[in-house]
N, C-alpha and C positions, 0 to 999 in steps of 0.2 A: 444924302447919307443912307447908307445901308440901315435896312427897315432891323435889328437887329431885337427888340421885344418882339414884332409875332415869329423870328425865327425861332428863338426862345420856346414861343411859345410853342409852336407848332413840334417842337423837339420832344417836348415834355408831354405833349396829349399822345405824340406817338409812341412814346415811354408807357406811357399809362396804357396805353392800349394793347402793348405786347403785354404789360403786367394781367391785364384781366384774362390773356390766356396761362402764364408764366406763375397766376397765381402771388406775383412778388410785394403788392400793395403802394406799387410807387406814388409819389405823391402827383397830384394834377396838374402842378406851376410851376415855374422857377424860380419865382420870386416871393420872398420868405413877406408874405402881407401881414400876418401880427407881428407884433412887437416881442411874442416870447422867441421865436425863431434866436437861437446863438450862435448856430452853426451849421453850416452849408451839409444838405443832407448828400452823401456821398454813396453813388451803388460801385464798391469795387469788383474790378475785372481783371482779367490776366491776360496776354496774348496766349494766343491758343492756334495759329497755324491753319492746319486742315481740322484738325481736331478731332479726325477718325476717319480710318480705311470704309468702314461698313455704319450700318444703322445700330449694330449692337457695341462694336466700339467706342462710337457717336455715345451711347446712353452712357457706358458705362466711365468714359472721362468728363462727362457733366454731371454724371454722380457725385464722381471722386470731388471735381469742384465744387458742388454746393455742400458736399458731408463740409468739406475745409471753412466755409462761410462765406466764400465769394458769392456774388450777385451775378455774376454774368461771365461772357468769354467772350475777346474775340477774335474774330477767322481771319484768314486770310482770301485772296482773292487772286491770280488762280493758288488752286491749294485745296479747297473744298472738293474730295471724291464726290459728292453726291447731296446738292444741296437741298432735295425734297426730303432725302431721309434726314439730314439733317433738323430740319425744319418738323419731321415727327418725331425723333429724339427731343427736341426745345419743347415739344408737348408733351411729351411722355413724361419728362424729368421736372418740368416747370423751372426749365432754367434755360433764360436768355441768351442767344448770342447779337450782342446788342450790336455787334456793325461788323465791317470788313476792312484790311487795310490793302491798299494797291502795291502786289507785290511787284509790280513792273516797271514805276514811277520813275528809281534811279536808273533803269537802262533806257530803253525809250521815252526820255523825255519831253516834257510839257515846251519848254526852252530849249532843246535841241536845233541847231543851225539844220538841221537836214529836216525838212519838211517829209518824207517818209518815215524818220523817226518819229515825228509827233502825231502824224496817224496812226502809228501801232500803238501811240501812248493815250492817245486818246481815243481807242478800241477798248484797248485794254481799263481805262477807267468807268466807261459804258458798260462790260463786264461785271467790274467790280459792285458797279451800282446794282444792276441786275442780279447779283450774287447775295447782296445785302438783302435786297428786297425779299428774295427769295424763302432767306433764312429767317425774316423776320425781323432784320436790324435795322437801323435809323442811319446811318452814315457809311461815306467812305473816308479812309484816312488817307489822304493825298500831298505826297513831297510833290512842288510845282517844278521844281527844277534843280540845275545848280551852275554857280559861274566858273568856269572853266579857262578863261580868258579872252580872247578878244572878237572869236566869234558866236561866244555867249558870257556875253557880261553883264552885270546888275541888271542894266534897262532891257539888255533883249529877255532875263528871264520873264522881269516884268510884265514887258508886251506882246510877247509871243504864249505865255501860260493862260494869260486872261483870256487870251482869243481864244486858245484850244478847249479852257475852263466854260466858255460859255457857251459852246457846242454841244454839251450835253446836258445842259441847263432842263433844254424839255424834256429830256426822258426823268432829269431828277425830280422834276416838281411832279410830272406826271405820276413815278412811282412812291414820291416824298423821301426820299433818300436826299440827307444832306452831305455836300461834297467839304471834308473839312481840313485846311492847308495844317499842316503840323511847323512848327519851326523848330529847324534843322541845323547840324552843321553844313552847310550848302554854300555859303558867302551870300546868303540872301535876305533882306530883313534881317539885318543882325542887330537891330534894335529895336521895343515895340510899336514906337511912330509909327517907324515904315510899313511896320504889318498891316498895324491899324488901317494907314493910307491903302495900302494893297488892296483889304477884303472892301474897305469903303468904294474904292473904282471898281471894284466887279459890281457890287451894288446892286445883290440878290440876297433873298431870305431863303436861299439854299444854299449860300457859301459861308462858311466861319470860322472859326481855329479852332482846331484839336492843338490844346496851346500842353507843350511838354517842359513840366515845372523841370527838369532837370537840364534839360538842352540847354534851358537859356541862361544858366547859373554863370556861364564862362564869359559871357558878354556885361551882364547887370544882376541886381537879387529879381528873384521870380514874382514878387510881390510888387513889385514896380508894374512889370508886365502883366502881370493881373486889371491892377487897375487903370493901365492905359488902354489895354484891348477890352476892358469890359465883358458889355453882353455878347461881343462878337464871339466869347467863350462859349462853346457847347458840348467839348468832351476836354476832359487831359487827360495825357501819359504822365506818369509818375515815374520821377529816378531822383535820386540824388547825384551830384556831382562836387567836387571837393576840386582846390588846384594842387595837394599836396598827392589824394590818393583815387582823382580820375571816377569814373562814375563806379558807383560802391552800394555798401548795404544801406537801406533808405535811415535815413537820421546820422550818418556816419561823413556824408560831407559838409558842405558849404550851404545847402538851403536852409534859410530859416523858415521852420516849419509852422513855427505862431504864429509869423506874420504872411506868411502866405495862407494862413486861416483864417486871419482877419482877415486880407484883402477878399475872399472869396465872399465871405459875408458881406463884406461892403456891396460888392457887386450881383448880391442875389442868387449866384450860383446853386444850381443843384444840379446832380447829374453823373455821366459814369466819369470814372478813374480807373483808369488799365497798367497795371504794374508791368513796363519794359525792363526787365532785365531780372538780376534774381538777388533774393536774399539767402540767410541761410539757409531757410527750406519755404516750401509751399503756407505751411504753416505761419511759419517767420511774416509771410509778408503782408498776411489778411491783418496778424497782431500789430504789425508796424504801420500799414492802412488806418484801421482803425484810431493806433493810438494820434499819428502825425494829423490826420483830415477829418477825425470825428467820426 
């Protein structure tokens, strides 16, 4: 079984360790050890792209972020102009950009039938790890693939993603960047089992779910998936999704958002939450953070 408490752990001391530059006070654990713990403590973040042309545009939209109440941002991968200025902006400001996501993932895929597509894909995620590290983040967000039919289907995204996924295992441990699969609409894992089963065969405390409460509303409730993947949980994206009005303002679909509070605390969760998509304003979505995850 995938060793998934010291990934856990190791997630959370790396958290705590951008905090003591970041100034942010994050807590040391993930796992809420007293009894008074109610609620999964939550650093919200927002996708944030490149996040700045220059070092002074850099400060000045992690400004804007932290005046709003966000905890952190994160980038993307390619996408970041300049990830050393970046990296003295995150000190300047004392505001985190906790990971990167692999802007490449859906084009050169991890499960691509063409073996020079999955080397570009797997360049390209070596990159992204390297780009996190750089900026000071903990992770990358990684789509493994997608079924496409019949010379990429379920099993080959399977078995061809794991192989390409643990190719860059040593650069991850070496720099501690963890590689985290997101579920997707992709035809992949389209139930939590299967995820579970996935990250358990990779069977590293560098691989885990960046698990997105909203993706998975269309398949089952999110609260399910919570507590079947567990600890294998280290970051989510946050959306709502509804079957009436498609993904939407958060609290306005189909997710129930109590009980995907409670299953969070069941399973000890603490950790970032990155708002994919948009509310009514910037504003809107710290208030709707807040009130939905604590």
């Amino acid at each position: 079984m995938i060793e998934i408490t010291h990934d856990r752990r190791h997630f959370l001391q790396a958290a705590s360790s951008l905090a003591a530059v970041a100034g942010l006070g994050f807590r040391s654990t993930a796992r809420a050890e007293d009894a008074s713990a109610q609620v999964p403590v939550i650093y919200s973040a927002i996708k944030g792209g490149g996040i700045g042309k220059d070092k002074a545009a850099m400060v000045a939209r992690l400004k804007e972020l932290k005046a709003l109440g966000f905890t952190g941002v994160e980038g993307g991968s390619p996408g970041i102009s300049d990830t050393r200025a970046l990296r003295e902006a995150v000190e300047e400001v004392e505001f985190p950009v906790h990971g990167v996501v692999d802007m490449v993932h859906w084009k050169e895929r991890l499960s691509s039938p063409d073996p020079a597509s999955r080397a570009i894909g797997v360049a390209a995620l070596e990159q992204a790890i390297r780009d996190s590290y750089a900026v000071g983040g903990s992770s990358v967000l990684l789509v493994v693939g997608r079924v496409t039919g019949d010379d990429e289907n379920h099993d080959h995204v399977w078995q061809r993603s794991i192989i390409e996924i643990r190719k860059v295992l040593p650069l991850a441990s070496r720099l501690g960047i963890h590689v985290l699969v997101e579920n997707v609409w992709n035809g992949f894992c389209e139930d939590p089992e299967q995820l579970r089963d996935y990250l358990d065969e990779i069977n590293s405390p560098w691989v885990g779910a960046y698990f997105d409460i909203g993706n998975c509303r269309k398949f089952g409730p999110a609260e399910d998936w919570v507590r079947t993947l567990g600890r294998r949980i280290v970051k989510l994206d946050i959306k709502d999704w509804g079957k009436k009005n498609g993904f939407c303002r958060l609290g306005e679909g189909d997710v129930n958002w109590p009980e995907v509070q409670r299953a969070l605390v069941e399973i000890g969760f603490s950790g970032w939450a990155t708002r994919e998509g948009r509310d009514q304003s910037l504003e809107d979505t710290v208030t709707l953070t807040k009130k939905l995850l604590g």
